[in-house]
Structures are given as C-alpha cells and as structure tokens.
C-alpha positions as CSV (number, residue, x, y, z in Angstrom):
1,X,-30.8,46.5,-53.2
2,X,-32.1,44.6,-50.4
3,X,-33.8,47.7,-48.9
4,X,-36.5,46.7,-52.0
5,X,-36.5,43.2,-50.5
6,X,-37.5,45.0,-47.1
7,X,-39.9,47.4,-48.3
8,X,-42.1,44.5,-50.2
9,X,-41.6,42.5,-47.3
10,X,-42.6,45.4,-44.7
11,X,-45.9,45.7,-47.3
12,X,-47.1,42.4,-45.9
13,X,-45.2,41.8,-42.8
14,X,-45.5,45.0,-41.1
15,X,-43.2,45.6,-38.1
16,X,-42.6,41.6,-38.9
17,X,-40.0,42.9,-41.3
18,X,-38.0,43.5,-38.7
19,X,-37.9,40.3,-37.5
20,X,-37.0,39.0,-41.1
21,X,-33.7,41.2,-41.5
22,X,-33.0,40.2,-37.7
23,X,-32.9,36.3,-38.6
24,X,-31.1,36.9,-41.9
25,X,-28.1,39.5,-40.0
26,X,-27.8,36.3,-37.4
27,X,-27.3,34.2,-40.1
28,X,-24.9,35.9,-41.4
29,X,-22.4,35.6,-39.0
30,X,-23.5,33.0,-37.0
31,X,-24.0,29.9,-40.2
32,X,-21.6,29.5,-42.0
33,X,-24.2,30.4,-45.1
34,X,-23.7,33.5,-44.2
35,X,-20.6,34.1,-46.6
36,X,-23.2,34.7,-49.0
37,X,-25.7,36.9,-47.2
38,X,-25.9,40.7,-47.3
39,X,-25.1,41.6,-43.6
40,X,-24.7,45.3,-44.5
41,X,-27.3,45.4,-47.4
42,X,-29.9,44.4,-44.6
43,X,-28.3,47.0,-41.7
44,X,-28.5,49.8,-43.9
45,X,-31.8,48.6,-45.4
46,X,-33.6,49.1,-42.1
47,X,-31.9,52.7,-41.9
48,X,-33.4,53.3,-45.3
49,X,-37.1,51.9,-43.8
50,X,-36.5,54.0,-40.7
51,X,-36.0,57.1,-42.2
52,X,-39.2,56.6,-44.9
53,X,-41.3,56.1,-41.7
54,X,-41.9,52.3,-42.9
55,X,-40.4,51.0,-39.3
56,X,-39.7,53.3,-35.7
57,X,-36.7,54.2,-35.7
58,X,-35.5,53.0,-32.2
59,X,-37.4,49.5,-33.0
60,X,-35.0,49.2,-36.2
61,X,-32.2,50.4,-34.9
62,X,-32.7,47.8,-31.6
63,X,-33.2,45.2,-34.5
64,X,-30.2,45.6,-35.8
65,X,-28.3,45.9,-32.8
66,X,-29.6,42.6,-31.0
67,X,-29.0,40.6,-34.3
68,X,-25.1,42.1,-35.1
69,X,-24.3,41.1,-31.5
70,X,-26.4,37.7,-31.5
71,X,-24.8,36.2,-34.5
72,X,-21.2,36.3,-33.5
73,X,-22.0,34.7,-30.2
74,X,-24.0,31.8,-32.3
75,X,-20.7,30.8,-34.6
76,X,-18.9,31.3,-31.1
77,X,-20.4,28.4,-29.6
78,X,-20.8,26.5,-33.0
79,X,-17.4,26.3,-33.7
80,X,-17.2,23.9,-30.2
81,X,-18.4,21.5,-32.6
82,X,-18.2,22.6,-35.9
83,X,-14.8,24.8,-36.4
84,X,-12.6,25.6,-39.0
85,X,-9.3,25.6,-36.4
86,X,-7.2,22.5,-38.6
87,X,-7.2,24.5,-42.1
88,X,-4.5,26.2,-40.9
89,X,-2.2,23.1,-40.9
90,X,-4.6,22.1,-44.0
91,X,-1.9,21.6,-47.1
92,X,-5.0,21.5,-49.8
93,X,-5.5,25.2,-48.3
94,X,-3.3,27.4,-50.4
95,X,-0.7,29.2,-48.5
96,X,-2.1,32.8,-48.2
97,X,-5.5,31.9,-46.7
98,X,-2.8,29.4,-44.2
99,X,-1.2,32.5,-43.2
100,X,-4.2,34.7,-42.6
101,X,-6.1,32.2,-40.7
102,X,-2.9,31.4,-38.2
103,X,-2.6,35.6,-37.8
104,X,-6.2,35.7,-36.9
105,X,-6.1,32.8,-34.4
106,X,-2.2,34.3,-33.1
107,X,-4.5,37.2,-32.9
108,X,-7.9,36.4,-32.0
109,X,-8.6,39.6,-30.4
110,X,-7.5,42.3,-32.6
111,X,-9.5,39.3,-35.0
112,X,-12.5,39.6,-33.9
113,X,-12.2,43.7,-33.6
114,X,-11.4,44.1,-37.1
115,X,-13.4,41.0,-38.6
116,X,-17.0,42.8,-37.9
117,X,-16.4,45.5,-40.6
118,X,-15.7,43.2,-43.0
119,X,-18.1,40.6,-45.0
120,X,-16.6,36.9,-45.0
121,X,-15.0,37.7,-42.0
122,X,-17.6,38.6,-40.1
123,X,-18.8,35.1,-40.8
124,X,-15.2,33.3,-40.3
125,X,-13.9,34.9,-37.3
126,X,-16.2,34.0,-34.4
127,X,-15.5,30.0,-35.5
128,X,-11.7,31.1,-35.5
129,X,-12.0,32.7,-31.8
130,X,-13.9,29.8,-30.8
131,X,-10.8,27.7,-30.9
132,X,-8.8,30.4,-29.0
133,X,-10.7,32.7,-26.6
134,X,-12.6,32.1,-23.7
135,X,-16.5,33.0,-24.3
136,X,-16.1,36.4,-21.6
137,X,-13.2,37.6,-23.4
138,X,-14.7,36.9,-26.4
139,X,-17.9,38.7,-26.0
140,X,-16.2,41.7,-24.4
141,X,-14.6,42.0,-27.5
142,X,-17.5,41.5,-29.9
143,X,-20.9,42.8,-28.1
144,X,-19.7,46.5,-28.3
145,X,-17.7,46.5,-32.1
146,X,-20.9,44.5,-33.3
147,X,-23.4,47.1,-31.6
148,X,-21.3,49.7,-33.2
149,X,-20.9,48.0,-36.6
150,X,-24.9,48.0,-36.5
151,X,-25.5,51.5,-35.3
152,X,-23.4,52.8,-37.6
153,X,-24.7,51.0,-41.0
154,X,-27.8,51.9,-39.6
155,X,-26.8,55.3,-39.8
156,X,-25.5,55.6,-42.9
157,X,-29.2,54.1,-44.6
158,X,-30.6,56.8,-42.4
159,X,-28.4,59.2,-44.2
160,X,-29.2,57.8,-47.8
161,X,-33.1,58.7,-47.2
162,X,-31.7,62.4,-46.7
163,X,-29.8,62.0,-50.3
164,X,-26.1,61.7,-48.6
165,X,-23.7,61.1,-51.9
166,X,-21.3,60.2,-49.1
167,X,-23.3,57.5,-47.4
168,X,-24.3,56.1,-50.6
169,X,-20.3,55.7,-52.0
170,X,-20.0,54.2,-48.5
171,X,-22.6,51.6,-49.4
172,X,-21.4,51.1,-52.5
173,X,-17.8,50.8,-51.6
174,X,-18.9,48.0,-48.8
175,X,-21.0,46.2,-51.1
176,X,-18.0,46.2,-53.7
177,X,-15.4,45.1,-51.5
178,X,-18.2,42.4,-50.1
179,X,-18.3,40.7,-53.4
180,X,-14.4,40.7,-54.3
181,X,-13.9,39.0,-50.8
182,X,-16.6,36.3,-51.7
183,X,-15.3,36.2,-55.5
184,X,-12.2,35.2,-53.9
185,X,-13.2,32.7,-51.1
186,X,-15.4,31.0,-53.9
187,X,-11.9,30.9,-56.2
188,X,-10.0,29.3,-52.9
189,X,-12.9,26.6,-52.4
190,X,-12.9,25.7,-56.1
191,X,-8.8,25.9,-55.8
192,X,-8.9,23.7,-53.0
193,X,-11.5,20.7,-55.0
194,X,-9.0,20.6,-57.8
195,X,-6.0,20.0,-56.1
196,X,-7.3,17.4,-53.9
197,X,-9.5,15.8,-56.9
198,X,-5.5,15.9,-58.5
199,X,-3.8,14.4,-55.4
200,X,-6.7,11.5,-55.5
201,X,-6.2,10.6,-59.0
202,X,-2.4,10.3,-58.6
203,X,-2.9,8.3,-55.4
C-alpha cells in the first residue's frame, strides 16, 4: 500500500513527506501521467500517518486538501494547449469512450462533480472542461468537491488506524474499481494503435 511508501519516506523526510504525497496527488490530476498514479492510495495514506502520530493531523489533512484542489486547476489550464477536446469526433476512438467523452463535455459540470471520485477521470476531466467552461465556473465547481474528495479519503485512513472493517472495504473497493478503469483505458489505447497501424497498412 502506498501508506508503506509514506511511512519509509516520512523515516527520512520528516514533515517533507507531506510535501512528496502533495506533488504526486497534483500530478495526478493535473499530468496526464496521472492515469497511473494512486490519487486515493496517497489521500488515505496520510490519514493512516496522521492517525499513527507520524504527521499533525491538520498539516496532513491541509496537504491533502491544497493538492486535490491544485491539480484540477493545473489540467484546467493545460488543456488550453494540450487537450483532449477532438477525440470525440476521433473515428480511431471506439464508439463508447466517443460517447462518454461528448456526455462529459455536453455536461461539463455535472462532469467535473462526479469525475473527482473517480480514478482516470479525475485525471481526464479538468482537460475535458477546459474546452468548455469558463475558469470561474469551473473552479466553483471543483475547489469544494475536490476539498471534500480529500477530506473524506483522509478520513477514511484516519478510520483504518482505528481498525474500521468498513473504511478498509472502502479502500479496497476504490483501489479495485481504480485498476479496472485503468485496465480498460490501457485496452482502448492499445485498441486504438491497432486499428490505425491496420488503416496505414491498407492505405
């Protein structure tokens, strides 16, 4: 879990562990590496170091908080340059990712409100609203359901240090339906490079 990632860390880092998961929960959402990174894993990892004594509380939970909100804004202005807005018109994309990207960008808000609790989408959707919603509107949205999103994995590592069977099938629950979502963008990238490696060999 990457709570053991933090604790070695925290052995020679100190309160500089804190820093560490803040870089790596802005990264998630705000590069598009973060498809890949653990947003949650590292959330609930500073509950876990929190409630062991390793961190103060209110400095992890700040943490946490000023990173979830940071990151969203981050792909927000990246996807001014960098966006993802023409795969929905994209006819190597297949179909079902076409129609989930047009709903989120027909529905940027209720996008970006939803998107935070889920990995993938927490990366994907500030580069969809980028295209879509003007930076207020947007940060109205996000600021408050990615402060919550961070309190409340917070939270629930805070509950694991108490032995909470329901926080840890929480957890687990997340963590599964984290790698099924990136199982299945990896299977749609790899999808994607075949059919166009088909289409150029025909060409």
């Amino acid at each position: 879990m990457i709570a053991d990632v933090l604790f070695s860390v925290a052995g020679s880092l100190g309160p500089g562990v804190l820093v560490v998961a803040a870089l790596v929960l802005v990264a998630e959402s705000g590069l598009l590496i973060g498809v890949v990174l653990p947003g949650i894993s590292v959330t609930v990892g500073l509950g876990v170091l929190a409630g062991t004594g390793v961190v103060p509380a209110p400095a992890g939970g700040a943490a946490a908080v000023a990173a979830a909100v940071a990151g969203p804004s981050l792909g927000y202005w990246r996807a001014r340059r960098h966006g993802i807005a023409g795969l929905r018109e994209d006819g190597r994309v297949p179909a079902p990712v076409r129609r989930i990207l047009a709903l989120a960008q027909d529905r940027p808000g209720l996008a970006v409100l939803v998107g935070q609790w889920f990995a993938v989408a927490r990366t994907l959707v500030p580069r969809l609203a980028g295209h879509t919603l003007t930076y207020p509107r947007f940060a109205a949205l996000s600021v408050p359901v990615a402060a919550g999103w961070a309190l409340a994995t917070f939270g629930l590592g805070l509950l694991l240090v108490t032995g909470s069977t329901a926080a840890a099938r929480v957890v687990s629950a997340q963590q599964t339906l984290a790698s099924l979502l990136l199982a299945g963008l990896v299977g749609v990238l790899l999808w994607t490079v075949v059919r166009s490696i088909r289409r150029a060999r025909r060409a």
